[in-house]
MDTraj code that builds the backbone (N, CA, C; nanometers):
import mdtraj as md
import numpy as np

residues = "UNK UNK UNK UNK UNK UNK UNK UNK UNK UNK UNK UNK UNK UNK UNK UNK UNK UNK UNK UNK UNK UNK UNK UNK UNK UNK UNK UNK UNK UNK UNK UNK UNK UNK UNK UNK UNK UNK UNK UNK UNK UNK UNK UNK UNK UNK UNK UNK UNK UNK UNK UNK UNK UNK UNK UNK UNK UNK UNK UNK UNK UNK UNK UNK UNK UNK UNK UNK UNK UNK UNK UNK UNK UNK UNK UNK UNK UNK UNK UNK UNK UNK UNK UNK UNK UNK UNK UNK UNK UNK UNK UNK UNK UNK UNK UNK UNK UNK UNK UNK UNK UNK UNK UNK UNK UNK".split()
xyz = np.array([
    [10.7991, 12.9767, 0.1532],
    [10.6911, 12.9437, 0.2428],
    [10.5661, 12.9167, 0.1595],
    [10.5127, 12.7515, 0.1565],
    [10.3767, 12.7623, 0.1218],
    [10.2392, 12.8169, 0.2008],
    [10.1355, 12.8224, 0.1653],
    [10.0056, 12.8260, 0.2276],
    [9.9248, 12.8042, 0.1255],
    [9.7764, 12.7663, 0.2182],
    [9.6277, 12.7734, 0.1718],
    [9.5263, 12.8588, 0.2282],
    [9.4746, 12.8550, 0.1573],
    [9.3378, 12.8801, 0.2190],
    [9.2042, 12.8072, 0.2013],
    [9.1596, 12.8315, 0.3092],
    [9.0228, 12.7427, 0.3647],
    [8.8891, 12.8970, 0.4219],
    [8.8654, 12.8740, 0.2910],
    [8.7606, 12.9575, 0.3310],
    [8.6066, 12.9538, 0.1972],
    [8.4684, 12.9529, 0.2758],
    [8.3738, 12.9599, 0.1652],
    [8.3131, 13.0817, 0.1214],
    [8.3759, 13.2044, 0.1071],
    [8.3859, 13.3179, 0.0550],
    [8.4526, 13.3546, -0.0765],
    [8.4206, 13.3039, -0.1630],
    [8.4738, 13.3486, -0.2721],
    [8.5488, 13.4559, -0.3036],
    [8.4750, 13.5620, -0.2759],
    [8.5448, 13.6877, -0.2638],
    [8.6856, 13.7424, -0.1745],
    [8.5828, 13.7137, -0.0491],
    [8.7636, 13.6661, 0.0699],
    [8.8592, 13.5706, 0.0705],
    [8.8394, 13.4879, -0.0591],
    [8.9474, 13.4347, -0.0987],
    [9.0662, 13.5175, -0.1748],
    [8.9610, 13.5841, -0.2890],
    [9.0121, 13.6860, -0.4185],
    [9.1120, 13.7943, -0.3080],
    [9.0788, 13.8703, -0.2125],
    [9.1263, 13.9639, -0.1879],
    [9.2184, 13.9216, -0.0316],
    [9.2365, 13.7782, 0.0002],
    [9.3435, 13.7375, 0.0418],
    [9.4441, 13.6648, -0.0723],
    [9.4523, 13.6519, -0.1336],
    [9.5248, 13.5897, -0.2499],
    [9.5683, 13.7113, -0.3185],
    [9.5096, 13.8384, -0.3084],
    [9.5882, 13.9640, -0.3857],
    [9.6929, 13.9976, -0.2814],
    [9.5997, 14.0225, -0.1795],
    [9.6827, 14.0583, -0.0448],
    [9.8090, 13.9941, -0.0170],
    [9.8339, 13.8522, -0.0481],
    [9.8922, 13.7549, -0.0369],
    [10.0133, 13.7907, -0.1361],
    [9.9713, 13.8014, -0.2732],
    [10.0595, 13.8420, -0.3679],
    [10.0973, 14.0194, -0.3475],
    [10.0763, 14.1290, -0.3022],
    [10.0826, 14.1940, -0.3242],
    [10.2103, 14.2399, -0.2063],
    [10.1860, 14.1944, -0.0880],
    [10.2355, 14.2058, -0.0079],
    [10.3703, 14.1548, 0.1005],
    [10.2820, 14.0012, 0.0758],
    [10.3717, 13.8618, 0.0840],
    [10.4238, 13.7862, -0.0202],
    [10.5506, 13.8297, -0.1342],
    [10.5346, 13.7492, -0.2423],
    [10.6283, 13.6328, -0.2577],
    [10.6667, 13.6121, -0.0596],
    [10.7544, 13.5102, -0.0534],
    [10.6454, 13.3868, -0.0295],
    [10.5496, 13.4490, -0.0212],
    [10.4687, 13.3026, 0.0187],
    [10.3860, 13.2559, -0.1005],
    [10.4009, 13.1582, -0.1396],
    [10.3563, 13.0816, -0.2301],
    [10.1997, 13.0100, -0.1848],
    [10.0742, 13.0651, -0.2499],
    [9.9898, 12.9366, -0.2259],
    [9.9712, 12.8406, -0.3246],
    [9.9216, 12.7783, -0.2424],
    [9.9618, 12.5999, -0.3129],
    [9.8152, 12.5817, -0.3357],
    [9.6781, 12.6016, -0.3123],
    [9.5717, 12.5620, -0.2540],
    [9.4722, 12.6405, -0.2001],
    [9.3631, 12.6119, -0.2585],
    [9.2417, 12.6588, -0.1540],
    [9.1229, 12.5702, -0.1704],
    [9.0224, 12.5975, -0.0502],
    [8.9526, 12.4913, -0.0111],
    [8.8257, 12.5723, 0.0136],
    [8.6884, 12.5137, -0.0429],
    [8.5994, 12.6007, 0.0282],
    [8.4920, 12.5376, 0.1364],
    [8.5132, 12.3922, 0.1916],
    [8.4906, 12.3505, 0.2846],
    [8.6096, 12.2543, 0.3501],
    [8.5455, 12.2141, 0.4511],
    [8.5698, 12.1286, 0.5471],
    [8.6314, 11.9921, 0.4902],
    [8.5234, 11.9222, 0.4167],
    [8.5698, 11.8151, 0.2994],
    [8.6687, 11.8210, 0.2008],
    [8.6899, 11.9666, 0.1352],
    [8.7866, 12.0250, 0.0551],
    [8.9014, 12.0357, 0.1495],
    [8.9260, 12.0629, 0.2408],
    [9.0540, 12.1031, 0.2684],
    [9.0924, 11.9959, 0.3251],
    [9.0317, 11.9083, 0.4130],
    [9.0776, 11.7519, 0.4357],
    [9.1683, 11.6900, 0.2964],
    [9.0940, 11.6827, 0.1963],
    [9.1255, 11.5750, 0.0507],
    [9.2117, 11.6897, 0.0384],
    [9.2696, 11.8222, 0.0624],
    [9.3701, 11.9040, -0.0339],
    [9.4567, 11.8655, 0.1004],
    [9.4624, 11.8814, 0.2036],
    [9.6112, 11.8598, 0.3329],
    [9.6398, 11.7066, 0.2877],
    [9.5925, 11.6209, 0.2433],
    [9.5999, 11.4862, 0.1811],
    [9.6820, 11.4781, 0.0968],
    [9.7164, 11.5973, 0.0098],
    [9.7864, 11.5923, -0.1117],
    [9.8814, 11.7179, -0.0567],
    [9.8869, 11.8053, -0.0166],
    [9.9613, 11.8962, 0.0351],
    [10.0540, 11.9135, 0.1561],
    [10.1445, 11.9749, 0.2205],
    [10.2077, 12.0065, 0.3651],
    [10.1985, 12.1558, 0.3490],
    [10.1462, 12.2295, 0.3627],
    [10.1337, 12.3665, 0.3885],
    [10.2292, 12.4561, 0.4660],
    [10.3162, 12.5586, 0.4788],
    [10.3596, 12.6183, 0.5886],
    [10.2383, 12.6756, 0.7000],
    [10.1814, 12.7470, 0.6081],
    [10.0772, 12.8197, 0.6697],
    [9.9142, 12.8093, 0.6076],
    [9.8237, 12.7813, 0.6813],
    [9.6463, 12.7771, 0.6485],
    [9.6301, 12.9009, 0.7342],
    [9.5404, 12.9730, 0.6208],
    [9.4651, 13.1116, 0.6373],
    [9.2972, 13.0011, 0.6439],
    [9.2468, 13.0266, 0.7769],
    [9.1420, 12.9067, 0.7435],
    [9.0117, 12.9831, 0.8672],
    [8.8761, 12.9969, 0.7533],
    [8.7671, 13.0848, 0.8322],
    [8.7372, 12.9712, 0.9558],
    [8.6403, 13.0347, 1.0237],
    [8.6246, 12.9655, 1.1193],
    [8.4429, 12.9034, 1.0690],
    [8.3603, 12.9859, 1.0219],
    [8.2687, 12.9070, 1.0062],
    [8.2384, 12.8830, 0.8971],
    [8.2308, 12.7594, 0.8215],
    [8.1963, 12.6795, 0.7280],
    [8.0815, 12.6248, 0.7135],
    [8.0420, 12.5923, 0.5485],
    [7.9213, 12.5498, 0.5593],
    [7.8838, 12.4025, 0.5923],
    [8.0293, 12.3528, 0.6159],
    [7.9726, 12.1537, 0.6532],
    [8.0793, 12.1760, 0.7637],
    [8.0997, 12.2570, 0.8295],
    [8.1532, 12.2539, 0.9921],
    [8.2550, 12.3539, 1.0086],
    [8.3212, 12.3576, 1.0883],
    [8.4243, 12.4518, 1.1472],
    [8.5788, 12.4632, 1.1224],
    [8.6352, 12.5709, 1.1692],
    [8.7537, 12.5584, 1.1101],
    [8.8333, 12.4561, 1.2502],
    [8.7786, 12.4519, 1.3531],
    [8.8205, 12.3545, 1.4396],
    [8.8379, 12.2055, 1.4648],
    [8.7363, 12.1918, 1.3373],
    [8.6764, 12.0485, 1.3289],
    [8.8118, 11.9558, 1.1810],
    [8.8216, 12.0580, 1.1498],
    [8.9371, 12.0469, 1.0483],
    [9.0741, 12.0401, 1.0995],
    [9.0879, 12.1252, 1.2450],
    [9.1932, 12.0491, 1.3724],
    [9.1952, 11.9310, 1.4133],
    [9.0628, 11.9314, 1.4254],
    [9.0597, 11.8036, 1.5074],
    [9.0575, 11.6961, 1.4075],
    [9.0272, 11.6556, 1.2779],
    [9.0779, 11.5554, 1.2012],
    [9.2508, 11.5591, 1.1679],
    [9.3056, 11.6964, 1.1747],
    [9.4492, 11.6362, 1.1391],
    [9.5281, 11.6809, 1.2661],
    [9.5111, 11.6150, 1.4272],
    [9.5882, 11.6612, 1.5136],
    [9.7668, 11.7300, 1.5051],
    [9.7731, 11.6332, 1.4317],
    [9.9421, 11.6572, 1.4429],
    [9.9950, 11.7569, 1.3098],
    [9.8835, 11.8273, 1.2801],
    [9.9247, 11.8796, 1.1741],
    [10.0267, 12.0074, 1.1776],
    [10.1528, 12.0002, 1.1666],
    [10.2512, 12.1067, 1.1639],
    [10.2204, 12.2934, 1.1003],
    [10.1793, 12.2834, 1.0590],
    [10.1169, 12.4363, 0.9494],
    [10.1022, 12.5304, 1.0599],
    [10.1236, 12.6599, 1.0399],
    [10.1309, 12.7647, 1.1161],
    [9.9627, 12.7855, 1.1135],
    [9.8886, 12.8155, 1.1742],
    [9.7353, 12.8492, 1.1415],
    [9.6608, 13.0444, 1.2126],
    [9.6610, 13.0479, 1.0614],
    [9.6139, 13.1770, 1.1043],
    [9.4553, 13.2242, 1.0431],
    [9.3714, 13.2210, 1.1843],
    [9.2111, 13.2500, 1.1636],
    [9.1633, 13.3300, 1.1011],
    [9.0972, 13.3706, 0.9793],
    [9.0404, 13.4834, 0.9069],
    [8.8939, 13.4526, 0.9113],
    [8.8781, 13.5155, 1.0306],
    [8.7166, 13.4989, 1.0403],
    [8.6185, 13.6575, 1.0633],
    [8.4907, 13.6093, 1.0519],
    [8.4027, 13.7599, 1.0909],
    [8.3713, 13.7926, 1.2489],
    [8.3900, 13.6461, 1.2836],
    [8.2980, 13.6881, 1.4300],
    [8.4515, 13.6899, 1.5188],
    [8.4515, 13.7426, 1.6716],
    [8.5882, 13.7589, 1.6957],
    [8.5593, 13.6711, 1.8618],
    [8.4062, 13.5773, 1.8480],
    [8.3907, 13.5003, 1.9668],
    [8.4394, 13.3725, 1.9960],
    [8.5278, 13.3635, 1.9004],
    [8.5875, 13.2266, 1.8778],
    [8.7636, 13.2111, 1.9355],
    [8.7973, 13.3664, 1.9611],
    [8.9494, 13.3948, 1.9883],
    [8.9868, 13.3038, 2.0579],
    [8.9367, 13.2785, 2.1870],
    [9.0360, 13.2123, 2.2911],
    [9.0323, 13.0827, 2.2381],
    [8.9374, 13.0251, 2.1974],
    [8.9494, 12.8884, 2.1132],
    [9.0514, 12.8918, 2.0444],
    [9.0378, 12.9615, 1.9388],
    [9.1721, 12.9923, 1.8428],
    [9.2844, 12.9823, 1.8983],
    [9.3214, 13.0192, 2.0225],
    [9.4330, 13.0523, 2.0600],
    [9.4882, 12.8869, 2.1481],
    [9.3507, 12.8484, 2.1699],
    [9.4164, 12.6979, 2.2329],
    [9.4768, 12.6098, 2.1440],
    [9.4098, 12.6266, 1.9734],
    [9.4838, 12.5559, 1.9214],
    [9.5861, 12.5979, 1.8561],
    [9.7214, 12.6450, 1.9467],
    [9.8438, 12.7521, 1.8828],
    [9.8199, 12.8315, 1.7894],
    [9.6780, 12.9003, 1.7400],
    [9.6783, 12.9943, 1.6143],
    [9.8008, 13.1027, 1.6392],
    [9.8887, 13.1269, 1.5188],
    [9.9610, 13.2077, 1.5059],
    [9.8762, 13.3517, 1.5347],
    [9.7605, 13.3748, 1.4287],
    [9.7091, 13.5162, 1.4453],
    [9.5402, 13.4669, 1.4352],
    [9.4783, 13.5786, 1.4592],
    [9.3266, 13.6040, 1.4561],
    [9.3122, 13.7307, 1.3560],
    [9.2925, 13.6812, 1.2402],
    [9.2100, 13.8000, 1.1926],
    [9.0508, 13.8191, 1.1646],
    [9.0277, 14.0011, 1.1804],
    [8.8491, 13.9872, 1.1594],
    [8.8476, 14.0354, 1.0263],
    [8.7702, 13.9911, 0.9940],
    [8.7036, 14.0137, 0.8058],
    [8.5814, 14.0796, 0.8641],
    [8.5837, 14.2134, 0.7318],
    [8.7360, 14.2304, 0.6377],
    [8.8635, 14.2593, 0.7020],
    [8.9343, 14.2296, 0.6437],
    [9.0545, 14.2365, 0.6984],
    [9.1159, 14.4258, 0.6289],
    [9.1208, 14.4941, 0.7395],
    [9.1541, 14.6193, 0.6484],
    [9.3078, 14.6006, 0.7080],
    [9.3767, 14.6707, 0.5697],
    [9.5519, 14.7168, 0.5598],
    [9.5701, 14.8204, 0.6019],
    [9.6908, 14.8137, 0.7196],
    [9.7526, 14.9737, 0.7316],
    [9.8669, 14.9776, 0.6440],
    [9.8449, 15.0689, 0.5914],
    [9.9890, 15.1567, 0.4995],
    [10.1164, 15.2538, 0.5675],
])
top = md.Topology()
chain = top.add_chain()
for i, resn in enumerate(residues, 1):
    res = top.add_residue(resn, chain, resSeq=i)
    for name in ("N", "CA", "C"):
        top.add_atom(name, md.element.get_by_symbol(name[0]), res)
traj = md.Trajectory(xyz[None], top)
């Protein structure tokens, strides 16, 4: 299973990408993006299984990045801070909603 991520958090990249490896080490990422423009030109060159993708960005949304690739197959799962965006999320088939930080149960 590939994935990316789409997020402009540097840091919440670092500690989904450990998380990612530490936990999930069947999933391979291929990619990350820290805007809107970035992850357009990287799904261009990529097919993803799954985008871990924030919801607010600094040149637009993680919705707006739906709405340029409608038909895009990828499982999409929200890693965002604010949790007012859910039902949106959920119209566009998001697999999951997560809130950042994202804490682990053991």
């Amino acid at each position: 299973m590939t994935a990316i991520i789409v997020e402009d958090m540097p840091q919440a990249i670092q500690v989904l990408e450990n998380d990612l490896a530490m936990h999930c080490p069947e999933v391979q990422l291929i990619g990350t993006a820290h805007s809107i423009v970035g992850a357009a030109k990287l799904l261009q060159q990529v097919t993803p299984d799954v985008i871990f993708l924030d919801i607010l960005l600094g040149d637009g949304t993680g919705f707006d990045l739906l709405e340029i690739f409608p038909g895009l197959n990828a499982r999409i799962i929200f890693v965002t801070a604010s949790d007012e965006f859910a039902l949106r999320a959920f119209r566009y088939a998001a697999v999951d909603y997560l809130l950042k930080p994202v804490i682990r149960c053991n």
